[in-house]
KEKE-3310 file (N, C-alpha, C; in steps of 0.2 Angstrom, whole numbers, plus 5000, padded with zeros to 4 digits):
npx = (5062:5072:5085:5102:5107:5123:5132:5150:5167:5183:5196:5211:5228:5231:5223:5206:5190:5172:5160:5147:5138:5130:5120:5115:5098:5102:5113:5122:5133:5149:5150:5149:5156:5153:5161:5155:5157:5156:5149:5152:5146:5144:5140:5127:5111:5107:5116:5116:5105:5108:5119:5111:5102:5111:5114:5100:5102:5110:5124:5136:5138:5148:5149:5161:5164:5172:5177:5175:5178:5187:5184:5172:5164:5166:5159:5148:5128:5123:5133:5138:5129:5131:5143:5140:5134:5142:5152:5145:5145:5160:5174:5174:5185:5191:5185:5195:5208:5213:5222:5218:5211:5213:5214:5204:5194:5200:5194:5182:5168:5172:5167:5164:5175:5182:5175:5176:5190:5190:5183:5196:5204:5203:5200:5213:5227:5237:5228:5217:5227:5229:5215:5214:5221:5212:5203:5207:5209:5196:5192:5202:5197:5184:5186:5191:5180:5169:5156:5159:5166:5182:5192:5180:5178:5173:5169:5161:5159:5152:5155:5165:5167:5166:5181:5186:5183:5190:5206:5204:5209:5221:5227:5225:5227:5221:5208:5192:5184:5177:5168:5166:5155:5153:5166:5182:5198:5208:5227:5236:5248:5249:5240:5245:5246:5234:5224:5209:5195:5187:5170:5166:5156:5145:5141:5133:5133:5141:5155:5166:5171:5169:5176:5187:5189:5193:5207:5208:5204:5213:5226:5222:5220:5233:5240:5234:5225:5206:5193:5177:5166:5153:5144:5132:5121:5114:5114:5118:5130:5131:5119:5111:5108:5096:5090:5094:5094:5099:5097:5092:5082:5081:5094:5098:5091:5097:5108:5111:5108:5117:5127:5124:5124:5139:5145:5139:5147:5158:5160:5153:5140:5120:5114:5104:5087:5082:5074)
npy = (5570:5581:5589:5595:5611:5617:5630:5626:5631:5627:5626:5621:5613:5618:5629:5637:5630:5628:5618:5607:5602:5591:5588:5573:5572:5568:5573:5569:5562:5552:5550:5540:5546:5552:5556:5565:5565:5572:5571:5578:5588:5596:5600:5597:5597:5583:5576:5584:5578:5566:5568:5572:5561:5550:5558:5557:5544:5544:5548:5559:5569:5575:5587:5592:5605:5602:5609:5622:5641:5646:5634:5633:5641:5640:5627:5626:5622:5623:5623:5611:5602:5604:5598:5587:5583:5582:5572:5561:5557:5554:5543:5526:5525:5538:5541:5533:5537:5552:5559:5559:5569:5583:5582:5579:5590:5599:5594:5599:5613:5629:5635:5626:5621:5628:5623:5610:5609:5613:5601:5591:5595:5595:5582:5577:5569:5576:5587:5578:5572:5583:5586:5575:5581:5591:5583:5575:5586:5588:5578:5578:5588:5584:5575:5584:5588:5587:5579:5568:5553:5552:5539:5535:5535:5537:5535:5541:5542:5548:5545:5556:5559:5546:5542:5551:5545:5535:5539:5550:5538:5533:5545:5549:5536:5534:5533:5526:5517:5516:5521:5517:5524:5519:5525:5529:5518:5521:5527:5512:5510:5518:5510:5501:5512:5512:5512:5509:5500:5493:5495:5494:5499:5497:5499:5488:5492:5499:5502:5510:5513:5500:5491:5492:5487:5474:5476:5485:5477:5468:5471:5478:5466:5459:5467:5466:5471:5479:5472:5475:5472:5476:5472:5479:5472:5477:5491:5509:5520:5531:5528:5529:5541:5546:5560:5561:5553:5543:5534:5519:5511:5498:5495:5505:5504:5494:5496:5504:5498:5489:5497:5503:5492:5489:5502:5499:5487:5493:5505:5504:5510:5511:5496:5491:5484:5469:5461)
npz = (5421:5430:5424:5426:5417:5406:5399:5397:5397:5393:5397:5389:5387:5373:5367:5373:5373:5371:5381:5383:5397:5407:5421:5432:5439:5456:5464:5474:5479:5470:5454:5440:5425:5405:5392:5377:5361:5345:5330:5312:5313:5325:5340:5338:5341:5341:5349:5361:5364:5366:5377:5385:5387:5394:5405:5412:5414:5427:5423:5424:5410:5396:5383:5374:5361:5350:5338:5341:5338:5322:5314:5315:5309:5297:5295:5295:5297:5285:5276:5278:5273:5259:5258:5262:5250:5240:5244:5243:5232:5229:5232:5241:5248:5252:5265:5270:5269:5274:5266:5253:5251:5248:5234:5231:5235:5226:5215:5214:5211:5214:5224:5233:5237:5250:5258:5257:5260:5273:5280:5277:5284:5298:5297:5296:5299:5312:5315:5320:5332:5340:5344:5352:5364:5367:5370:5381:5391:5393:5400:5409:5418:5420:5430:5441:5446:5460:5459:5452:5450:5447:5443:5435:5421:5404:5386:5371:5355:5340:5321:5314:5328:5333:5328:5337:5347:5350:5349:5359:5368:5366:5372:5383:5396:5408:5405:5406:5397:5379:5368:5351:5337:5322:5316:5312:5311:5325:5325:5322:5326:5338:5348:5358:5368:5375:5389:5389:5390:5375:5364:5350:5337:5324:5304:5292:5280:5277:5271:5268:5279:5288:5284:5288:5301:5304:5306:5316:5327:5326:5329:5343:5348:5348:5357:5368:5373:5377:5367:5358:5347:5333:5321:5310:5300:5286:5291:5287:5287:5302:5308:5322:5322:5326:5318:5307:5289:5287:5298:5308:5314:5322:5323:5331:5343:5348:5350:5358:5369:5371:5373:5385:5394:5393:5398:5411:5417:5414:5421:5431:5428:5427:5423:5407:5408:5408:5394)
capx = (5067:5075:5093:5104:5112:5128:5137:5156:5173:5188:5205:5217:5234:5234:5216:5201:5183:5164:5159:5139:5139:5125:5121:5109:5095:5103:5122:5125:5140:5155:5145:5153:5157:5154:5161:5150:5159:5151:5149:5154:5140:5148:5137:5120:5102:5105:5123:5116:5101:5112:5123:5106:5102:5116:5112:5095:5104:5113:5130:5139:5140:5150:5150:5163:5162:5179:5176:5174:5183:5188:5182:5163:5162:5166:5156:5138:5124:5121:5139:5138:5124:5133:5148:5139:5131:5148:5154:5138:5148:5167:5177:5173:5193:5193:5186:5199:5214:5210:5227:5215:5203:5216:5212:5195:5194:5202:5189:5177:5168:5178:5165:5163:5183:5186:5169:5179:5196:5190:5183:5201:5208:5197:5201:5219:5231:5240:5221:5212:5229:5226:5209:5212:5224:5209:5197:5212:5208:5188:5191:5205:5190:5176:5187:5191:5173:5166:5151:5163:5172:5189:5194:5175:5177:5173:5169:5157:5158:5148:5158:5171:5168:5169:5187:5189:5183:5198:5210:5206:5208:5226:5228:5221:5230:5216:5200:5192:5179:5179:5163:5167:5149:5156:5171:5190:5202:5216:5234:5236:5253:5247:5235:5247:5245:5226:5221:5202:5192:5184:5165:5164:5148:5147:5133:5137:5133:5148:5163:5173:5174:5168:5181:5196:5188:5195:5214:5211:5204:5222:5230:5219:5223:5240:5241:5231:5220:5199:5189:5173:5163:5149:5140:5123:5117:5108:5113:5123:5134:5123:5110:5111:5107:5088:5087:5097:5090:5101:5094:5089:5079:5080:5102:5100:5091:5101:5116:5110:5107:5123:5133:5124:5131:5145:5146:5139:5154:5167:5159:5147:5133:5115:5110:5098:5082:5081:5069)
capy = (5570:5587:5589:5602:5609:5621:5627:5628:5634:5621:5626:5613:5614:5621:5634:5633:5627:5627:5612:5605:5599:5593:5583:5571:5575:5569:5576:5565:5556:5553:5547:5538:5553:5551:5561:5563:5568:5575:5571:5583:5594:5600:5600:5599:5594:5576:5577:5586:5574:5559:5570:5571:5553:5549:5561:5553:5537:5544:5550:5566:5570:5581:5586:5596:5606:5602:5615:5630:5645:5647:5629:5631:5647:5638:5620:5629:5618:5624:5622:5602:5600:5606:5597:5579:5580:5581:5565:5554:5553:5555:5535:5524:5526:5546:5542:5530:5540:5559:5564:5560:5576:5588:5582:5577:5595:5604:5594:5604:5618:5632:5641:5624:5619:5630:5619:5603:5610:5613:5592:5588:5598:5591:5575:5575:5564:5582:5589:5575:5570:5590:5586:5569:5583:5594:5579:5573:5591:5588:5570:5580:5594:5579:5573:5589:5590:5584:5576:5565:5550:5552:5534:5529:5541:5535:5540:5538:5545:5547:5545:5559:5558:5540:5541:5553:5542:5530:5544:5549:5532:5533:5550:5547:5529:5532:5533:5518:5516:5521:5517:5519:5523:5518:5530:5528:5518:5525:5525:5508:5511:5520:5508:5499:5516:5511:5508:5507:5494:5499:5495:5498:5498:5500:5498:5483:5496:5504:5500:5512:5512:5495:5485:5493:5486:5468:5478:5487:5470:5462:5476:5477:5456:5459:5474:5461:5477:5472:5478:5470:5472:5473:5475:5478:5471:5483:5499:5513:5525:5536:5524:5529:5548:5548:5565:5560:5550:5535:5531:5513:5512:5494:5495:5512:5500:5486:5497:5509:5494:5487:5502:5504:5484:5490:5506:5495:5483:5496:5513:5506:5512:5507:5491:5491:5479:5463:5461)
capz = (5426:5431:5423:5427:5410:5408:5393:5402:5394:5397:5396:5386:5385:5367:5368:5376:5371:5374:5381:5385:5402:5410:5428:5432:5444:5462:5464:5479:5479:5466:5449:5435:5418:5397:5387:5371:5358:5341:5323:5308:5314:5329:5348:5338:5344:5342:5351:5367:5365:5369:5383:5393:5390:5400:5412:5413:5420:5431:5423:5420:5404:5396:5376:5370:5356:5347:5332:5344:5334:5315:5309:5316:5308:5292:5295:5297:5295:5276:5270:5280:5268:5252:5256:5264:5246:5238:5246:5243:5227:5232:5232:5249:5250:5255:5272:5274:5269:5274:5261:5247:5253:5245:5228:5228:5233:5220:5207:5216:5211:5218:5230:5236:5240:5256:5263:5258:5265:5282:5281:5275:5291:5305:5298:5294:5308:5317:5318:5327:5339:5345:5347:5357:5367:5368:5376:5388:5397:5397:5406:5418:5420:5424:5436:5446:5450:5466:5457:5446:5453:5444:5442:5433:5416:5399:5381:5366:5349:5332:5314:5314:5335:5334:5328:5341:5355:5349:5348:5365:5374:5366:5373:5389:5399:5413:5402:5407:5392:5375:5364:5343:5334:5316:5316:5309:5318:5328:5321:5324:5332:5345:5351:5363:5374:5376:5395:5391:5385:5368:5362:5342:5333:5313:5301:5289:5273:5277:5269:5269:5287:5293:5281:5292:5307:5307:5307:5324:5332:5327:5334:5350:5351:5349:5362:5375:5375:5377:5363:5355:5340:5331:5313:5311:5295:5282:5293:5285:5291:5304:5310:5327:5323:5321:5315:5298:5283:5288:5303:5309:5321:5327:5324:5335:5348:5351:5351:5364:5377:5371:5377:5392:5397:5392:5403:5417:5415:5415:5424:5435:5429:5428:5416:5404:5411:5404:5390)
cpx = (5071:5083:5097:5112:5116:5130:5146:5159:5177:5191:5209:5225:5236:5229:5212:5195:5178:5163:5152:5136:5131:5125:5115:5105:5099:5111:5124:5129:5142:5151:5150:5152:5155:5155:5158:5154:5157:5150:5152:5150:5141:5142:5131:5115:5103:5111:5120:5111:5104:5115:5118:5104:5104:5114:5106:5095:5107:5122:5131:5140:5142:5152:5153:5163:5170:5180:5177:5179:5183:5182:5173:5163:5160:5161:5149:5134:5124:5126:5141:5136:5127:5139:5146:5137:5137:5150:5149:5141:5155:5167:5175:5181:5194:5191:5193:5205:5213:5217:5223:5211:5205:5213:5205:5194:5194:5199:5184:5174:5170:5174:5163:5171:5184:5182:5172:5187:5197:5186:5190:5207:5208:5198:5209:5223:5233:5235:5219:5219:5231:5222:5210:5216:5221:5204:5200:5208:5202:5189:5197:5198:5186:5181:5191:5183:5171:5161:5154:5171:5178:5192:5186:5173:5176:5170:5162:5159:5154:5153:5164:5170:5168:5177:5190:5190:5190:5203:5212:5209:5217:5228:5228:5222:5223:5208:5198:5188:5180:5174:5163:5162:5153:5162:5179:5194:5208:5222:5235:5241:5253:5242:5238:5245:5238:5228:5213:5200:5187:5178:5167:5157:5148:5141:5138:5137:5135:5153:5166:5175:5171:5172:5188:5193:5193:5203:5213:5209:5211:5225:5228:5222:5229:5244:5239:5227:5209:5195:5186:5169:5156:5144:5135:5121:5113:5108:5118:5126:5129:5121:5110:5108:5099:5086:5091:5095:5094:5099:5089:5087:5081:5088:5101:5099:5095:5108:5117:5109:5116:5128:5130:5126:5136:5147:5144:5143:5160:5166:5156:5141:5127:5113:5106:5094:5081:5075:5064)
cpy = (5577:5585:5595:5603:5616:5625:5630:5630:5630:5622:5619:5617:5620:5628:5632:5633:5626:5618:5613:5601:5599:5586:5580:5574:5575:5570:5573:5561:5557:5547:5548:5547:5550:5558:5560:5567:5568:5571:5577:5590:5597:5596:5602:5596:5589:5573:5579:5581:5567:5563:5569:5565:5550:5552:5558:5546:5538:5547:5557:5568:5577:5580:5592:5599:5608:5609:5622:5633:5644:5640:5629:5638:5642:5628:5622:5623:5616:5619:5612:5600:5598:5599:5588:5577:5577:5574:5559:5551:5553:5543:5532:5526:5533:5543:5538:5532:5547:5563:5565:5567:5582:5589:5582:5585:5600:5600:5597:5608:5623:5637:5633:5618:5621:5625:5614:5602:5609:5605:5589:5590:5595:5584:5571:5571:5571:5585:5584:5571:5577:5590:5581:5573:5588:5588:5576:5581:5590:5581:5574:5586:5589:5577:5577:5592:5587:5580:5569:5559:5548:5545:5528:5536:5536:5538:5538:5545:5544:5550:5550:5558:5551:5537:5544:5550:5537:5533:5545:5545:5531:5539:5550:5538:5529:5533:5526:5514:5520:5515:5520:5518:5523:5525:5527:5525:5522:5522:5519:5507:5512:5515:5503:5503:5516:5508:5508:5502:5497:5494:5498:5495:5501:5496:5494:5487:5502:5505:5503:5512:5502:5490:5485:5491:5478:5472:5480:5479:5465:5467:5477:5469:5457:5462:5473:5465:5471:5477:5470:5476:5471:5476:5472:5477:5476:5492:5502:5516:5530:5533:5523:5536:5548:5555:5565:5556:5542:5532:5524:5511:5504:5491:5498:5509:5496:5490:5503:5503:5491:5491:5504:5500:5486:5495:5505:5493:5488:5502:5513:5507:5508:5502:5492:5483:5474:5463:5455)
cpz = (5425:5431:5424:5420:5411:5401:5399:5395:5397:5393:5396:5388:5378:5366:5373:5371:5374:5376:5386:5391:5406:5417:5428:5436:5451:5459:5470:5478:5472:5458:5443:5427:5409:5394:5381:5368:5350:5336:5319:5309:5321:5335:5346:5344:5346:5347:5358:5369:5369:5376:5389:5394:5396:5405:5415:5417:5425:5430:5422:5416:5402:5387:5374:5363:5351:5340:5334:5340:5325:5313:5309:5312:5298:5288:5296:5294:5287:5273:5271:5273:5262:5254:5257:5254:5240:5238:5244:5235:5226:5232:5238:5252:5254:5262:5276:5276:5267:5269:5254:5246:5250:5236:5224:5229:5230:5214:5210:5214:5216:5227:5234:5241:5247:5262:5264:5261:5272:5285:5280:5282:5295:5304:5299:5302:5313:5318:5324:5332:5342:5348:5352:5363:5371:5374:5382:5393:5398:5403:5413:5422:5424:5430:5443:5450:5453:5464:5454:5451:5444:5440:5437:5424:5409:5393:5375:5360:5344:5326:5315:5324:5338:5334:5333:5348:5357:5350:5353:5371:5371:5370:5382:5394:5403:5410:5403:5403:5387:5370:5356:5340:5325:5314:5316:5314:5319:5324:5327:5329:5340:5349:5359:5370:5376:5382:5395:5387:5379:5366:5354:5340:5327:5310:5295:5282:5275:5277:5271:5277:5291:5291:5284:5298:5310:5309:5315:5325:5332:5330:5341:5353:5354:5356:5367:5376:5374:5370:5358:5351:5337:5325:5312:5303:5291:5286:5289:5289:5295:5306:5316:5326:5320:5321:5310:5296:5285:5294:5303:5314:5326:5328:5332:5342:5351:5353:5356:5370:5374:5374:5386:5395:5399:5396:5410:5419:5418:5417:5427:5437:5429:5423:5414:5409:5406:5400:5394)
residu = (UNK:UNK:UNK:UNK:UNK:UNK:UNK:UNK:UNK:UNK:UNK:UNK:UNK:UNK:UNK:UNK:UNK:UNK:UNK:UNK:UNK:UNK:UNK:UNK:UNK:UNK:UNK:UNK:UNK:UNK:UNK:UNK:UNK:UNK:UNK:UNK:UNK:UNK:UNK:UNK:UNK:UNK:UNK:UNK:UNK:UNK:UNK:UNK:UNK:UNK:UNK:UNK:UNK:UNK:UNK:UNK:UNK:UNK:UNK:UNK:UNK:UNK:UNK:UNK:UNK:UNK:UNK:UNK:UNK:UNK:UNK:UNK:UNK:UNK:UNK:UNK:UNK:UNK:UNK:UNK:UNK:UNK:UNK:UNK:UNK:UNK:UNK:UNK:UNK:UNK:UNK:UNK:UNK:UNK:UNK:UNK:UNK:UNK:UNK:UNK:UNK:UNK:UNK:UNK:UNK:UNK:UNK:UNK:UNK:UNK:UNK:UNK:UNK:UNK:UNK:UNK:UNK:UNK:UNK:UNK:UNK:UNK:UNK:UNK:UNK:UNK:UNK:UNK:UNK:UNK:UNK:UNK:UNK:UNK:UNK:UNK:UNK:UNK:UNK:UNK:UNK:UNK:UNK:UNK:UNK:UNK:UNK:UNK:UNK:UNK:UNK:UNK:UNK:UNK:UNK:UNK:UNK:UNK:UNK:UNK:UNK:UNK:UNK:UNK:UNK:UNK:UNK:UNK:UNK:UNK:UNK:UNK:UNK:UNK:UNK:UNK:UNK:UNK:UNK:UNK:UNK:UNK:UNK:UNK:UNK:UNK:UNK:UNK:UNK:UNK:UNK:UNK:UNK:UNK:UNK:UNK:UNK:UNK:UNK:UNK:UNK:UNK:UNK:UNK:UNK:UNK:UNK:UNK:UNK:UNK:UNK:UNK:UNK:UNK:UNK:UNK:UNK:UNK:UNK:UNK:UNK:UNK:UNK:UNK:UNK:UNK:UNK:UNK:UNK:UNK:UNK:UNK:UNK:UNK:UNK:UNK:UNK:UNK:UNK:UNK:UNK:UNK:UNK:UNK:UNK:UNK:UNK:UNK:UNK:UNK:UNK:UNK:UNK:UNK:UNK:UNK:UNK:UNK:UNK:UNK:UNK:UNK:UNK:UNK:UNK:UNK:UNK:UNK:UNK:UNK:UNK:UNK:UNK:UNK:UNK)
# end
């Protein structure tokens, strides 16, 4: 299938940013949006991978590159590396609460602290409600565009872009969707301001982040908001990204037709075929 790919520039409120836009084959009429938002590793390979997916069914996708400027200079592949190796022995607690990141950093060696500062930024709470400030303009952008019905927009994230998916869907009242690939919840508070229905997916060998999950579900309940659930036995953290070591392939399946239901349900788009 012929896809038509882009890289744009999308003016925020606060800066602007690269963003990875691509359309499906036909461009007729007004076609549901996803915004794909990244991992720790910025608008890789496996990142624009998934944007064409989408495009491949039918939607707009669009994968901003939140990092654009100072931090991507500093998250290079290499330094990921050094710094993912750091955490494989870091507490389960640090992703839970981004203040810890300060100190685990300064046990660091020192050439490898400013790698773990700029993970400590990008995670911190006034970082990512920037970025939920930065994806409010890609969904205003998607829906300035003739291609893109306005009222049919929704979102998907991995690990650090899963919590943004959350973030954004407080950000954003008209986001209609909003699918969480094992990613930190939203400040609970905020969750009232949600008008999308939320999709979460977590690998059950992932504490630190899958043990906060029952708390959004009481908050979502509370907030009459919609949001379902679901943990894949034996996967870890990642096991959607088949070009990392965590990858699970028959998690990665079930939970890519699960999201497509789920973007049919509340975007219109095309269902997966019955088994």
């Amino acid at each position: 299938m012929s896809l038509s790919e882009q890289e744009v520039e999308i003016k925020g409120p606060r800066r602007s940013f690269d963003c990875f836009r691509v359309f499906p084959e036909s461009r007729s009429g007004k076609r549901p949006a996803v915004v794909v938002i990244h991992e720790i590793f910025g608008t890789d390979a496996h990142i624009r991978d998934v944007a064409r997916r989408f495009a491949s069914l039918g939607y707009v996708a669009a994968a901003p590159n939140l990092f654009s400027g100072e931090v991507q200079k500093v998250l290079t592949p290499e330094n990921i590396g050094l710094a993912m190796r750091a955490f494989a022995n870091a507490p389960p607690e640090l992703r839970r609460d981004p203040s810890l990141f300060a100190s685990f950093a300064q046990s660091q060696p020192p050439d490898l602290r400013p790698i773990l500062y700029a993970f400590g930024t990008v995670t911190s709470p006034a970082a990512q409600a920037g970025f939920a400030l930065d994806l409010a303009a890609v969904s205003r952008y998607l829906r300035s565009l003739p291609e893109v019905d306005p009222a049919r927009i929704g979102s998907v994230g991995f690990c650090f872009g899963g919590a943004m998916s959350a973030r954004f869907a407080t950000a954003d009242p008209d986001l209609r969707a909003a699918v969480i690939f094992y990613g930190q919840n939203p400040p609970l508070e905020d969750v009232p301001k949600i008008g999308a229905s939320v999709l979460g997916l977590y690998g059950g060998e992932d504490p630190g982040i899958t043990s906060t999950v029952p708390d959004l579900a009481a908050a979502m309940k509370k907030a009459g908001k919609s949001f379902d659930y679901h943990v894949y036995p034996g996967a870890r953290h990642a096991f959607f990204n088949d070009t990392r070591p965590n990858y699970h392939a028959e998690s990665a399946k079930d939970a890519w037709i699960r999201v497509r239901r789920f973007f049919a349900a509340t975007l219109g788009g095309p269902a997966p075929r019955p088994k």
